[in-house]
C-alpha positions in Angstrom: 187.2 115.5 41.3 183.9 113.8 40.4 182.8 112.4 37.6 178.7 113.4 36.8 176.9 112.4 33.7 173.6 114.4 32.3 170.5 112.3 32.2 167.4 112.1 32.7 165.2 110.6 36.0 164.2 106.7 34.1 167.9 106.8 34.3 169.2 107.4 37.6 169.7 103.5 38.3 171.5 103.0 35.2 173.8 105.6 35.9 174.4 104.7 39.7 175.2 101.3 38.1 177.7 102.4 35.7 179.9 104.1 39.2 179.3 107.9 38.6 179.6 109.9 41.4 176.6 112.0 40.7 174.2 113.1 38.2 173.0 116.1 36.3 168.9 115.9 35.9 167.3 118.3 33.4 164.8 120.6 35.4 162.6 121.2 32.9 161.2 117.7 33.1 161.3 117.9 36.7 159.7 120.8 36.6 156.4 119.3 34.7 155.9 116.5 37.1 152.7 116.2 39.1 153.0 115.9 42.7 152.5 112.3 43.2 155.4 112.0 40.1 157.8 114.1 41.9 157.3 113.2 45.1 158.5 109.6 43.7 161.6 110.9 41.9 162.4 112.3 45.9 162.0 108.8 47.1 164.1 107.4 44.4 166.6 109.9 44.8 166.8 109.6 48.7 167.3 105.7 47.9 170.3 106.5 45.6 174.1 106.7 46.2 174.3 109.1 43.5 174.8 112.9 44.2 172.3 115.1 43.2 173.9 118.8 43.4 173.5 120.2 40.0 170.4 120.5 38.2 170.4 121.5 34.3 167.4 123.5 32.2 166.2 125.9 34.3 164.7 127.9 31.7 163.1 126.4 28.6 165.4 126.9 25.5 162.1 128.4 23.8 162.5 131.5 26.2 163.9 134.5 24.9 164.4 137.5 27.4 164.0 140.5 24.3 160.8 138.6 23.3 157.9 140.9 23.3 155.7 138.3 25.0 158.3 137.6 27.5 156.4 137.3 31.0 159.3 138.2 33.4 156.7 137.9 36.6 155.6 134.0 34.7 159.4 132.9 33.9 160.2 134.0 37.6 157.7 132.1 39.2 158.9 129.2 37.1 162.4 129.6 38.6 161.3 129.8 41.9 159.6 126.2 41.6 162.5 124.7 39.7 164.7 126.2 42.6 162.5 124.4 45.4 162.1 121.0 44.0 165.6 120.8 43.3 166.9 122.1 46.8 164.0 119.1 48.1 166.2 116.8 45.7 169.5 118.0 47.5 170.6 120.4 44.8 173.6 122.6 45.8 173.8 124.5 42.1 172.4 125.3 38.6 173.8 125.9 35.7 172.4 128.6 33.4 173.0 128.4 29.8 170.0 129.0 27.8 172.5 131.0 25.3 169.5 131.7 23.4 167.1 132.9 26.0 169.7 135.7 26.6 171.2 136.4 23.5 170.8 140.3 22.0 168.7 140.4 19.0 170.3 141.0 15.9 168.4 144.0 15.0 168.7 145.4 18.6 168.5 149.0 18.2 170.1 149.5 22.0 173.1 146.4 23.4 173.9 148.6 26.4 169.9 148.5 27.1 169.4 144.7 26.2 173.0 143.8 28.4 171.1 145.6 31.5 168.0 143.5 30.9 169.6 140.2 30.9 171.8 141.6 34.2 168.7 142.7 36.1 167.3 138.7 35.3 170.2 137.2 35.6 170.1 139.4 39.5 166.3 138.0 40.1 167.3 134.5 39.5 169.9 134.4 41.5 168.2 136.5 44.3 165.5 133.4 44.0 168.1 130.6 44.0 169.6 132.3 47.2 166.2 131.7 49.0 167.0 128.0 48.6 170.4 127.9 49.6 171.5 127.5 45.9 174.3 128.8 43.5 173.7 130.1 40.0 176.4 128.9 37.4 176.5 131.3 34.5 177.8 129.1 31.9 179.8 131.3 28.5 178.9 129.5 25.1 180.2 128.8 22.2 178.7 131.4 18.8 176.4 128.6 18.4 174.6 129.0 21.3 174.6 132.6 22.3 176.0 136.0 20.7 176.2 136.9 24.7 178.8 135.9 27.7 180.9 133.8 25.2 184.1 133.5 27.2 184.9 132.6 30.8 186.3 136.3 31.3 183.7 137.7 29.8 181.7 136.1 32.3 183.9 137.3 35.3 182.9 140.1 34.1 179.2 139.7 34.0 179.0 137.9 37.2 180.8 141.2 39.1 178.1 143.7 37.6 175.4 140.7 39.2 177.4 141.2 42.2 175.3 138.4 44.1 177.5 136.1 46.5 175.9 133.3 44.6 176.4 134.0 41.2 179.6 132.3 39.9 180.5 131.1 36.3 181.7 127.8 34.8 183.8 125.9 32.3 183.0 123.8 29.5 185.1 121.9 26.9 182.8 122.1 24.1 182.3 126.0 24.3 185.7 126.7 25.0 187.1 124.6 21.7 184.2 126.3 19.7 185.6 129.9 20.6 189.3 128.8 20.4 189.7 129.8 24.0 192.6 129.5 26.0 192.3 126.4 28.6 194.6 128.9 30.8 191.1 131.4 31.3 190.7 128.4 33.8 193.6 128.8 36.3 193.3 132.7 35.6 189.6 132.6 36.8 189.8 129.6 39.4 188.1 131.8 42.2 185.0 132.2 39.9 184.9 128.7 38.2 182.2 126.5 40.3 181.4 123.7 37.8 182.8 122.0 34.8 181.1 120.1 31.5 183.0 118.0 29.0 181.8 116.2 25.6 183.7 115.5 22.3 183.9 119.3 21.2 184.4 118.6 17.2 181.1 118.7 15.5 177.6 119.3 16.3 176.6 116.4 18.1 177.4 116.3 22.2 179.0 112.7 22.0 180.4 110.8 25.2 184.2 111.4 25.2 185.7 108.0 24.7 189.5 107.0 24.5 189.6 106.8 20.4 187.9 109.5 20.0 190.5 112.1 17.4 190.7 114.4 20.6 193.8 114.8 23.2 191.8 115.9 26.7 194.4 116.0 28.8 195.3 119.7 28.0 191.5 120.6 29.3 192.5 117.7 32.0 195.5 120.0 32.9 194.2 123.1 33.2 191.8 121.7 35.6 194.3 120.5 37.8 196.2 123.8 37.2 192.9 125.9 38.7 193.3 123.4 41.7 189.8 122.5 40.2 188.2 119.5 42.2 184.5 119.4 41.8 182.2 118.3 39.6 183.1 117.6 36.3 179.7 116.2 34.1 180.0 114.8 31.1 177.4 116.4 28.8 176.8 114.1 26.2 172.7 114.1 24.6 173.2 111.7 21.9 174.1 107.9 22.0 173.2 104.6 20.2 173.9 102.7 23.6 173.6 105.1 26.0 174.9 102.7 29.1 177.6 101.1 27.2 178.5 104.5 26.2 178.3 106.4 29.3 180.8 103.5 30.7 183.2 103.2 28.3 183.7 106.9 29.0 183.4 107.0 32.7 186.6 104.3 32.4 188.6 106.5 30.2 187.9 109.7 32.1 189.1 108.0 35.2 192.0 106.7 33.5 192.8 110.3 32.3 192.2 111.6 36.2 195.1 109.3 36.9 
């Protein structure tokens, strides 16, 4: 299995430092880059022993698919870019949360409807991604992210209405505590499950996991090696006081718990 963490691109060095096997870059930055800016990101990344196959953020978290201003032919297009600069940045995946972006409106006066919207986008997107080579990780999430695609079945599920060779799901510690779901979902859904996230699940905040922390991971550790899982695993952690001595401390503890 290897170890990723989420970051951004000032540090790519820090984190090739600190013995990650790869990275997880946000693409909305990436995204916003001039030419001359992203063309030296693709320098620095050809110069780095880091891996570079997953790429987070595709959409903004502002978007919202039931919006009435939604531009489906603008958000597309946006895709379609992301896609290409991170298939030129040797991208093999993304993951697609954005729990918000697809979530059905409170008030929705029609579910079945708004389910068949986010289906036909989530169809486009992943008809886009194919054109670079790329796989589209449909990530479920926890009630505070998304009222939609909550659990990893219930993702299975979404992903065989898609019915796109390169629409698979994913699994993610945080989400899966938050719903009180079963760490067996993984081994049940191994065949579907093409990318794993981990962070201290209690509270609010997406902390690195560290070896004190009031958590036992080696049930999520397990289930993992259960699914015959042996991918990425990124550690998806967005706040830190000491984001290096941090991210280490857990990169040491999540290799001790890899055995």
């Amino acid at each position: 299995m290897k170890l990723g963490c989420f970051a951004f691109a000032n540090q790519i060095e820090t984190v090739e430092a600190l013995g990650y096997d790869c990275i997880e870059l946000d693409l909305t930055e990436i995204v916003a880059m001039p030419e001359n800016e992203f063309e030296d990101l693709r320098r620095r990344v050809e110069n780095s022993k880091l891996g570079f196959e997953v790429f987070s953020g595709l959409l903004p978290l502002s978007v919202r698919f039931h919006a009435s201003d939604f531009d489906e032919a603008f958000w597309l297009a946006h895709v379609a870019t992301a896609a290409h600069r991170a298939a030129k940045l040797g991208a093999s995946m993304i993951p697609f949360g954005a729990g918000k972006c697809r979530s059905i409106p409170e008030d929705c006066p029609d579910v079945p409807a708004a389910r068949a919207h986010v289906l036909h986008l989530v169809q486009k997107i992943s008809d886009i991604l194919q054109q670079e080579g790329l796989t589209l990780v449909v990530e479920p999430l926890g009630p505070a992210n998304s009222n939609y695609l909550n659990t990893i079945p219930e993702t299975v599920e979404f992903i065989k209405a898609v019915d796109r060779p390169n629409c698979l799901t994913m699994c993610d510690l945080r989400h899966m505590f938050k719903m009180d779901e079963p760490f067996s979902n993984i081994p049940a859904c191994t065949g579907y499950i093409r990318h794993a996230h981990i962070d201290y699940p209690r509270g609010d905040a997406r902390l690195f996991p560290q070896e004190t922390d009031d958590y036992d991971y080696t049930t999520y550790f397990t289930a993992l090696r259960d699914a015959g899982y042996d991918a990425i695993l990124t550690v998806e952690a967005t706040e830190y006081i000491d984001f290096e001595a941090e991210a280490g401390a857990s990169l040491a503890y999540l290799r001790k718990l890899l055995g």
